[in-house]
TORNU-617943 format. One record per residue (C-alpha): y, x, z; residue number from 1. Coordinates in Angstrom, 2 decimals. Layout:
TORNU-617943
REC       Y       X       Z seq
REC       Y       X       Z NUM
...
This chain:
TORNU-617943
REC       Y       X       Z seq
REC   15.21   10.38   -5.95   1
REC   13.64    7.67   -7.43   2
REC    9.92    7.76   -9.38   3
REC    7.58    5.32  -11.38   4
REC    4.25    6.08  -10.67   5
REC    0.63    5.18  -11.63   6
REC   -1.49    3.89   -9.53   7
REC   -4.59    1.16   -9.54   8
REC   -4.05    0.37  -13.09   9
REC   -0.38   -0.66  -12.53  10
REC    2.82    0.75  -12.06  11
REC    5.52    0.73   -8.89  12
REC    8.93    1.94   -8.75  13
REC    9.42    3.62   -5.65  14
REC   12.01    6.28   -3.93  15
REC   11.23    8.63   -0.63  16
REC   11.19    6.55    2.93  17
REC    9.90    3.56    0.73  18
REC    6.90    1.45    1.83  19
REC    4.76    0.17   -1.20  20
REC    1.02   -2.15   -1.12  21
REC   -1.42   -0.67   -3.68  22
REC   -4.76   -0.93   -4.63  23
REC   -7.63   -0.02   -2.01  24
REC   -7.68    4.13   -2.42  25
REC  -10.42    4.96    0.01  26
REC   -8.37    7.32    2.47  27
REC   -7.67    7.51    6.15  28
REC   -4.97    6.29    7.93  29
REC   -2.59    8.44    8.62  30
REC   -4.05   11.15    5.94  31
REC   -1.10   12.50    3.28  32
REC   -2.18   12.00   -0.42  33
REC   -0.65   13.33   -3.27  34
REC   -0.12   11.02   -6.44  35
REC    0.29   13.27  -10.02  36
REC    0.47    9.93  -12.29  37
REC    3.85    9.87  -12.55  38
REC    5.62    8.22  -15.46  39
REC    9.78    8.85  -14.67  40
REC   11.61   10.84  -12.37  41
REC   15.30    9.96  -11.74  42
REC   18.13   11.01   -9.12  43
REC   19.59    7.59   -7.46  44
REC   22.56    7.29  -10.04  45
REC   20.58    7.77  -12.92  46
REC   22.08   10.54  -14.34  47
REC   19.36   13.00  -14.44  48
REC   16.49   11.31  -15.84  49
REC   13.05   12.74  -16.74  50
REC   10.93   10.65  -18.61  51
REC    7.16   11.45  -19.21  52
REC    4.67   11.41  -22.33  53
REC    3.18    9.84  -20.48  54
REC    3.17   12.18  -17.28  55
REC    6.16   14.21  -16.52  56
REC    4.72   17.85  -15.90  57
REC    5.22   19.44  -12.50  58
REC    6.09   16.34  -10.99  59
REC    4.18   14.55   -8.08  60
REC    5.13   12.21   -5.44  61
REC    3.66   12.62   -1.71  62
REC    2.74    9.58    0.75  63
REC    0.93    8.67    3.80  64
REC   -1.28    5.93    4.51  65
REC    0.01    3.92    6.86  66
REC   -3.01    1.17    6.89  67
REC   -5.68   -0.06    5.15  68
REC   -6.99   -3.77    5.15  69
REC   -7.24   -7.11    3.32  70
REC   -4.04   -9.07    2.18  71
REC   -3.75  -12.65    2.70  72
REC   -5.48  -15.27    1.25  73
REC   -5.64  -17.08   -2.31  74
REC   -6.95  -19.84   -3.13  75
REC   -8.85  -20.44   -6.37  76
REC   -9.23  -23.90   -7.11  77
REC  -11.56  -25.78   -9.97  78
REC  -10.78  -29.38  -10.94  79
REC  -11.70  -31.49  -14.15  80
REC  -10.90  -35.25  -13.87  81
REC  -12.64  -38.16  -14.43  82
REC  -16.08  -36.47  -13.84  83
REC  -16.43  -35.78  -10.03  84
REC  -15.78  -31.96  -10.47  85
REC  -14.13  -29.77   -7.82  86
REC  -14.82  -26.87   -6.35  87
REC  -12.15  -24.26   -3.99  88
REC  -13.20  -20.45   -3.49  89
REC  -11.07  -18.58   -1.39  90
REC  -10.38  -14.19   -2.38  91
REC   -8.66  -11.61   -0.08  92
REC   -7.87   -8.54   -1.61  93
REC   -8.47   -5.19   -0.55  94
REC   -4.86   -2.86   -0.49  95
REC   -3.45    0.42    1.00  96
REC   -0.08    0.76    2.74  97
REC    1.86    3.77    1.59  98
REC    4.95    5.38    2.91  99
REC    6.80    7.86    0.44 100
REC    7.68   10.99    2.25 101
REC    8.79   13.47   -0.65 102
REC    9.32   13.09   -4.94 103
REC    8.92   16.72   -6.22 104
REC   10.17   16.58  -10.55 105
C-alpha cells in the first residue's frame, strides 16, 4: 500500500518498509507512533484509491523511530558588494528517522 501523509507542516509519500526524515517529533527511539493525518490511501497499482477531505476516515499509518538527531549542515550566507558587507551563519536542523511498518485505510 502506498499513503500521503501529514506531518511537520508538509507532506511525504510513503509505502510500508519505507524509511522517511521528518520534522523533530519529540519521541524515543525505538518507540512505535501512530500518524492519523493522512491525505490518500492507494494499493501499489493504483487501482483502489481513497482520497481524503482532507483526512481519509479510519485510516492511519504506523512507524517506528529509528533515530533522532541533527541533519547536516547549511550554510546561510550574506553578501552586498561594493560596501564591505559579508557575513556566513551556519543552521543544522533538527529531524526524526521513521520506518513504516503497517498502512491501515
Amino acid at each position: 500500500m502506498i499513503a500521503v501523509i501529514k506531518t511537520g507542516g508538509k507532506q511525504y509519500k510513503v509505502k510500508e518498509k519505507g524509511i522517511i526524515k521528518v520534522e523533530k517529533l519529540d519521541k524515543k527511539e525505538g518507540s512505535v507512533i501512530t500518524l492519523k493525518d493522512v491525505l490518500l490511501v492507494s494499493d501499489e497499482e493504483g487501482k483502489k484509491v481513497s482520497l481524503g477531505t482532507p483526512n481519509v476516515k479510519g485510516a492511519k499509518v504506523t512507524a517506528k523511530v529509528l533515530e533522532e538527531k541533527k541533519d547536516k549542515k547549511v550554510m546561510v550566507i550574506k553578501y552586498k558588494s561594493k560596501i564591505r558587507y559579508h557575513r556566513t551563519k551556519g543552521h543544522r536542523q533538527w529531524y526524526t528517522k521513521l520506518q513504516i511498518q503497517k498502512i491501515t485505510a
